[in-house]
N, C-alpha and C positions, 0 to 999 in steps of 0.2 A: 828754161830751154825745153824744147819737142822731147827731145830724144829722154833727159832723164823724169820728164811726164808720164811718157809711155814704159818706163821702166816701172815707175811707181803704179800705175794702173795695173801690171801685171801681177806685182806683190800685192795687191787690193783683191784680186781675183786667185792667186792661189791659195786662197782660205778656203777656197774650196764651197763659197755658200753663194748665192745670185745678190749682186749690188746693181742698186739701180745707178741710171746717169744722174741723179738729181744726184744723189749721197757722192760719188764720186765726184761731180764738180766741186762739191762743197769743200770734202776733205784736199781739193787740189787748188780751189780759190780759182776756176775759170769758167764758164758757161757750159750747158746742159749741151748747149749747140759743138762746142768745141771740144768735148768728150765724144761725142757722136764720129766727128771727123776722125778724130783719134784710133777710134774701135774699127775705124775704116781701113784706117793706115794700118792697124796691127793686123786684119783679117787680110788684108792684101800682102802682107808680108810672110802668111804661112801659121800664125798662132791660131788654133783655132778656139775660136771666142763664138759663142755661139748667146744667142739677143731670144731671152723668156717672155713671152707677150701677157699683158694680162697686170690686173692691178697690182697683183706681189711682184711682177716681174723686174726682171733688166739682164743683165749683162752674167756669163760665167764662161768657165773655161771648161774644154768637154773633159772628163772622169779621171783624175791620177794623169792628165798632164803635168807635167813638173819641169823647171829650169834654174840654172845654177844660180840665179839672181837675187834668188832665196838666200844663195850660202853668206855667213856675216863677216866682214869686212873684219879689220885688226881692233881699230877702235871699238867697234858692236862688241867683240868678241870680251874685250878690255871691260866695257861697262857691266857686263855679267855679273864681273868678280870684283864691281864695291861693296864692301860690307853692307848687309843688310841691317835695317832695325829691328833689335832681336823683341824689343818690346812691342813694335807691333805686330811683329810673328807672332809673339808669344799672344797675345790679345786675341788674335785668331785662330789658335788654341793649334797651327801649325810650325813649331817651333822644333827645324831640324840642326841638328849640328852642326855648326857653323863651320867645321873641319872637315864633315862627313860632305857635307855639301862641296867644300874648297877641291877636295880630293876627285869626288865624281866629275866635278867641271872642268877640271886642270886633265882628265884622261879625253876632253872630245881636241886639246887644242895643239893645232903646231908647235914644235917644240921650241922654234924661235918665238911664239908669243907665252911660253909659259913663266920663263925669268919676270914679264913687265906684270905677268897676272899675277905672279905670290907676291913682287913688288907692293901691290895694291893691298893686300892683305895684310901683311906687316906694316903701312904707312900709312893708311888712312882707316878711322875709326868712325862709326856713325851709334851716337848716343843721346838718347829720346827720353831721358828720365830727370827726376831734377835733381839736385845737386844733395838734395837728402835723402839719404838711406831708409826714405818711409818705405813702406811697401803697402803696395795700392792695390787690393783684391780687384781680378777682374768681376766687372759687369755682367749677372748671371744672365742678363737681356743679349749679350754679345754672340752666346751660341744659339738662341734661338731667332736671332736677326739674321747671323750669316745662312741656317738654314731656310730662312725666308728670302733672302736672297740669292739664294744658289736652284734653288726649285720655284720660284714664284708663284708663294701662297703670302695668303694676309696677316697680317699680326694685330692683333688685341694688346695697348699697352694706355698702362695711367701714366699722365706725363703731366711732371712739375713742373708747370711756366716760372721765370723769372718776377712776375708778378705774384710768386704764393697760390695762385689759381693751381687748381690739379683738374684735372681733365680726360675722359676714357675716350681714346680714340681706334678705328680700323684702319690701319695704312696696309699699303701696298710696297715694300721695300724695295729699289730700284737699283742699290750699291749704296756701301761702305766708305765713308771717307775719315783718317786718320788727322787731322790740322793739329801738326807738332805731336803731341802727345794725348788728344783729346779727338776720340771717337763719335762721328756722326753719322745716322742715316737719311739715307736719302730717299724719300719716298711721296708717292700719290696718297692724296687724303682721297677720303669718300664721293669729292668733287673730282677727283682727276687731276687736281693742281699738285703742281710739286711744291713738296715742303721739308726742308731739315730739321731733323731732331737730334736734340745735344743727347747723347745716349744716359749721361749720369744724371736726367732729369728722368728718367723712367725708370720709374719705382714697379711697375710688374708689366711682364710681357707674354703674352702667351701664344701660341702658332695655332690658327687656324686651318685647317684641313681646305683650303678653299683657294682657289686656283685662279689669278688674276692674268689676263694678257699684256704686256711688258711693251712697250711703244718702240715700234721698231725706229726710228730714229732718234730716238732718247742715247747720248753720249754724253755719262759718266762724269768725266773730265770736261767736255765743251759746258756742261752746266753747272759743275762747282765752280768752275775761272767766275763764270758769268753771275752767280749768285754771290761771288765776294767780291764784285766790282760794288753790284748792285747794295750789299750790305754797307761799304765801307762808303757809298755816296749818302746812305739814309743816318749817317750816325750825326747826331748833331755836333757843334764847333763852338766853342767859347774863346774871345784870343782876349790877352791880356798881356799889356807893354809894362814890363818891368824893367829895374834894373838889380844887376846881382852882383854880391860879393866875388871876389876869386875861389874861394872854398864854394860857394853857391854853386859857381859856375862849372866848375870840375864835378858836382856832385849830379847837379841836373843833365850833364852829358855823361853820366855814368847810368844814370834812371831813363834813359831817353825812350825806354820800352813802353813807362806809362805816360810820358808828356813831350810833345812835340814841339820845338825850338828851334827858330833860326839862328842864322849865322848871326849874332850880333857884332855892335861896333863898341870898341872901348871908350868910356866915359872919360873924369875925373877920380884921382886916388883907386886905378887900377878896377873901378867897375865897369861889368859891362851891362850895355841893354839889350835885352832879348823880347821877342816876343814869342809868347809861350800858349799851345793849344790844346785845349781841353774839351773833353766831350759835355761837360757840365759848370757851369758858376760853381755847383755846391763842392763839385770836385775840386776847383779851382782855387775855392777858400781854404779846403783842408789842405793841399801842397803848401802853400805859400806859409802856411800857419805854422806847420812845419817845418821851415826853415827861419823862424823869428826872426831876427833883426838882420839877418844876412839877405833878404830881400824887400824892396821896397817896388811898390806899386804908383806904376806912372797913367794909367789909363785902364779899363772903365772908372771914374771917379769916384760911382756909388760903390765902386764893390771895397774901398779903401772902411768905407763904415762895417758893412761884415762881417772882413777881417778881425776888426775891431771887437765888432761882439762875438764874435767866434774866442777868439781872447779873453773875454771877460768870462765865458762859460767856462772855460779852461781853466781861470783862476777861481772861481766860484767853487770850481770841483771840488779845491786842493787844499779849502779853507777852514 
């Protein structure tokens, strides 16, 4: 609808900085042309919106204008107070008290939303660690990444490819990203291409004094979505039709993290057949191999000899 378009264009514009129409349609999914119309409608209406010419230019609002549209809703108010992940707080080496925090938040809110805010506190936990009690020293690369990305200078780091290759690179860090409990950054190589780095493959990092310009339409979030579409299409696919025991089958939907499995249909003597997807053959041998006589292989046919000699080394081992 018109009317909550032009509501969110105004919250785009009270940040206070100059947004072009291009960025603005983007982030609203409608044409540069129909932004235009928009800024019409709201300048006719009394907001004063005032249009910057020139290649950095576009659109702002004129100096500490402000309106209530800003203020946040019960819900907004509500999502404040989820528990945060203390470990990746603590990762970013800003880890404040979880209480000290609770208490500062709970004095900005009506008093009828503050019963549903400690609600939240007490019932829902957020925990990013694994289930052992190792403890995992942060990545000494971590403080000098965040201050590469918070002042945009260059960083010097050797980084351990998954091929054993080690490699000295100059990146440009662009933002931080957390996936579950494993830190990455995000950054321009020497070419200007965006490229991620898994952080716990950077064995030394050091900050350059050196001042890079930051791509004013580069968002953060719009290109990790985009780089894990792109990852999760390039990963290759192995499928393999089996059939499985009952224990099998309770076992492999309990592991379904490492191996992907349809719904299958029940066989004979309570088994069922599934097809099962694997990023690898080699991967694929070792599952199955692991489940000895509780899985039998109905398709690829060659991969049934494999198994086979996969078998044979195993008992070779133990001889």
């Amino acid at each position: 609808m018109r009317a909550e378009r032009l509501i969110k264009i105004l919250l785009l514009l009270q940040h206070g900085k100059i947004v072009s129409a291009r960025e603005i349609s983007k982030e609203l999914e409608v044409s540069e042309r129909t932004i235009h119309r928009d800024m019409g409608a709201l300048s006719a209406a009394g907001i004063p919106i005032y249009a910057e010419r020139g290649q950095a230019g576009g659109w702002r609002l004129v100096d500490n204008w402000k309106q209530r549209l800003s203020w946040l809703k019960e819900k907004e108010m509500l999502s404040l107070f989820l528990p945060h992940a203390e470990k990746i707080i603590n990762d970013l080496n800003m880890g404040p008290s979880s209480k000290d925090l609770r208490d500062k938040l709970l004095l900005s809110l009506p008093e009828e939303t503050k019963q549903s805010a400690e609600k939240l506190w007490e019932r829902v936990h957020v925990d990013m660690g694994s289930w052992r009690n190792t403890k995992i020293e942060i990545n000494p690369a971590m403080k000098v990444l965040k201050e590469a990305v918070m002042n945009n200078k260059k960083v010097k780091i050797i980084y351990h490819k998954a091929n054993e290759e080690t490699i000295e690179y100059v990146i440009k860090p662009l933002g931080l990203v957390a996936k579950s409990s494993t830190w990455y950054v995000v950054s321009m190589n020497s070419y200007d291409e965006l490229r991620n780095y898994k952080i716990t493959r950077i064995t030394e990092c050091e900050l350059i004094n050196e001042p890079f310009n930051r791509p004013r339409d580069f968002k953060l979030i719009d290109h990790w979505e985009e780089s894990k579409k792109q990852f999760v299409q390039s990963l290759p696919e192995f499928c393999v039709k089996v059939t499985v025991s009952p224990w099998a089958l309770e076992r492999i939907r309990f592991t379904g993290r490492f191996v992907q499995a349809d719904d299958g249909k029940v066989r004979d003597h309570y088994w069922t057949e599934l097809e099962l997807t694997f990023n690898t053959e080699d991967e694929a041998v070792n599952f199955i191999v692991g489940f000895g006589n509780q899985v039998k292989i109905l398709s690829p046919l060659n991969l049934i000899d494999k198994v086979k000699n996969r078998a044979r080394e195993i008992l070779g081992l133990y001889r």
